[in-house]
Structures are given as C-alpha cells and as structure tokens.
Residue, then its C-alpha position, 0 to 999 in steps of 0.5 A: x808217515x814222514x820221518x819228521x813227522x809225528x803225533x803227540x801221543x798224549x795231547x794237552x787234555x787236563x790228565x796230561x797236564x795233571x802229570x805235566x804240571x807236577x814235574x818241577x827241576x828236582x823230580x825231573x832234572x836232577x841230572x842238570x842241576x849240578x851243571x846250572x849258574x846263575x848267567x847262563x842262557x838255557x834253551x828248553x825245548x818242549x816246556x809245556x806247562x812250564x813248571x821245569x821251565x820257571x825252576x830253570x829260570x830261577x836256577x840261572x837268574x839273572x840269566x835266560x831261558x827260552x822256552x819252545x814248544x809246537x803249540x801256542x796254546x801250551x806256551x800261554x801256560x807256562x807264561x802264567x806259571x813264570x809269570x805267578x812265580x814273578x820271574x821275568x826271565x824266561x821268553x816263549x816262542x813255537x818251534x819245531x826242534x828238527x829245525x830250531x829257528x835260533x843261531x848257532x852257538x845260542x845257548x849255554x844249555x839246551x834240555x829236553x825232558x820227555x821230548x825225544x820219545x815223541x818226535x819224528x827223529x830224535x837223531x835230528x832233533x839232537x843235530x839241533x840241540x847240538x848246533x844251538x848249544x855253544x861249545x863248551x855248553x850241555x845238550x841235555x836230555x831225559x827220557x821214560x821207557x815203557x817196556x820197563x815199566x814195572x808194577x805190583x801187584x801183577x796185573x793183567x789190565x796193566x800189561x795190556x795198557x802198556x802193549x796198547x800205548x806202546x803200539x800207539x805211540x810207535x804208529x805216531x811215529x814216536x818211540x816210547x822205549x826212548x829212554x834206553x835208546x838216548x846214548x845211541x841218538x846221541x852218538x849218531x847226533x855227533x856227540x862225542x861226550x856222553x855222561x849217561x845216567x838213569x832215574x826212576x819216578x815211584x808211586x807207592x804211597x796212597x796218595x801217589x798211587x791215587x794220582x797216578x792211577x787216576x790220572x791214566x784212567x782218566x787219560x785211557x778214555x778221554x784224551x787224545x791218546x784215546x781217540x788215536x788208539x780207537x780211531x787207529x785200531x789198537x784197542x777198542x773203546x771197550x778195551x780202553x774203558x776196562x784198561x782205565x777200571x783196571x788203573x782204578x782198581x790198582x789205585x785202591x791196592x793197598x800195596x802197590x808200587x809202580x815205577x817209570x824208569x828214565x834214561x838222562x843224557x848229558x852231551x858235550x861237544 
C-alpha cells in the first residue's frame, strides 16, 4: 500500500474505546505535564475518545487545544466527553496528520499518543507536527511497543497473540514496535532536540487483570482487528477465539502481571 496509506489496526469497536477511555493525561502523558501553562495552544492529534484531550484542556485553560482525528465519528465523542467536563475550551476537526490543514507556527504543543504506530509514515506525520509547532514549542509523542510486551505466567496463547497482532499491523502499513523507533523518526523529521524517556502500563491487580483481559478477548474476535487478521490470513477465526479464551484464562490468574512498555519523545527545534 501507499507509504501514507494505512489501516487502523483496532477500529472504534467498544473494547477499544473500553482502553481508550481510561487513558487520562497522568497515565498517558506524564511526560508532557511538566511542559503544559495555562495559555497555551496545544494541537492534539488522534484524540479519540478524548479523554487526554479534556485533561489537556484543562491543563491550559484559559488556553486552546484543537483536537484532530480521520473520523467524524470519534470526534462527537470526545466533544460529549469536553462538553460533560464543562470545558469550553477545546474545537474538533477531521484531518490527516501527514498533511495537517492548519498554518505554520499554530501551536505552542503539538501531541500524539498512540498515534505514530499506526500510520503510514511516521517520519512524515513528525514533518508535520514540526511545521505546526511554533519555534520554541514541544512536538510531543508516546508510543507502545509490542515485541516487548511482556507477561506472567508464561503463556503460550499469549505469544502467539502478540505474533498475530504484530503481523496484522505491519500488513495495515503501521508498525507496532513504534515505541523504541520515536527517536530515530524524529531525528529524520528534523528534530534536532530529543529529550527520550520510557514509561510503562502494568495490569497486576484483580481488577485490572480483569480489564485488560477482557477487553483483548473481546477485541481478538469482534473488532475490527479481528476481521483484518481473517480476512488477511493471519490467523484463523478458530485461532483467534483460542487466543481470546487464552486472554480469559490469564485474566483469572491469580497472579499475573502484564506490562505494555511506552517509548515518549520530547522534540524542540
């Protein structure tokens, strides 16, 4: 496909937004918060649910933040979730980040969470953040990777859901493995600046556990991630509705542990 062409891997099925919705600024951004004042104008590119999205804008109140993202759908969303939080700070809009449709030098901090991992060219999509970030701002960008992934108690339907989603994703024309690659893309996007730093999610209590294995059960055969690893042959429904039994049965352990490691990058100039 297109080098600026890709599929999003997961969709907007509800276990995605499940996830979605609990990531807020201090789970997701903690990198950024130290860099946020009340004035600025901050660009937030793939928003979603916009659950970051209203913690930014409160963050910078009486300041901006223009939230983005490729489908109108999602973007009514996020608007109930500023508009139940009162906030009438923030403006939605559909655009494509290789090819933003704002001015040069618009914002005071541009951020992208979980977005470079699933588009076409991240190099490009970083160009962008750049031009639109004013000089002196912050291009700021977190991203999971998959190959380090890890988990308890070893499980075997585990690592064969992380081969799956990994070779799904990669034929969407995205890269999964993002996290570890930010400071490379950036280099090339002309960024000259780099503070990198690493973060991780950890699911080791019941109730967590719970969570997260149910909502990647529930994600491994009714999303469409699902339909893109069937209708693309990498696994077959039978595969996938053993991997999602797997996810159940590593829910119920009473002492797992997974953890989803984060690459973050802070860029200037």
């Amino acid at each position: 496909m297109p080098k600026e062409t890709a599929v999003y891997t997961h969709g907007h099925h509800e276990s995605v937004l499940r996830s979605h919705r609990w990531r807020t600024a201090a789970n997701s951004a903690g990198y950024l918060i130290g860099e946020l004042r009340p004035g600025m104008a901050v660009l937030d590119v793939g928003c979603g649910p916009g659950t970051i999205t209203a913690d930014l804008a409160a963050l910078v109140a009486p300041g901006r933040v223009t939230a983005v993202d490729t489908g109108p759908g999602i973007l009514e969303q996020a608007a109930g979730v500023a508009a139940e939080r009162g906030l009438d700070n923030v403006e939605f809009s559909v655009a494509d980040v290789h090819a933003l449709d704002f001015p040069d030098d618009s914002f005071d901090v541009v951020h992208a969470h979980q977005v470079l991992q699933h588009v076409g060219d991240p190099v490009q999509a970083l160009r962008e953040m750049r031009r639109v970030c004013r000089p002196g701002g912050v291009v700021a960008a977190r991203d999971s990777d998959y190959a380090a992934m890890a988990w308890y108690p070893e499980t075997p339907g585990l690592e064969e859901w992380q081969e799956v989603y990994r070779r799904v994703a990669r034929a969407n024309g995205g890269e999964p493995d993002a996290g570890r690659m930010l400071v490379s893309w950036a280099r090339q996007a002309g960024f000259t600046d780099i503070t990198p730093t690493a973060a991780a999610w950890c699911f080791a209590t019941p109730e967590t556990r719970a969570w997260w294995s149910g909502l990647w059960a529930d994600r491994t055969t009714d999303s469409v991630y699902a339909e893109l690893a069937v209708r693309g042959g990498h696994a077959s429904a039978g595969q996938l509705t053993a991997i999602a039994a797997t996810w159940r049965g590593w829910g119920e352990e009473g002492d797992g542990w997974f953890m989803v490691p984060h690459g973050e990058v802070l860029c200037r100039g």
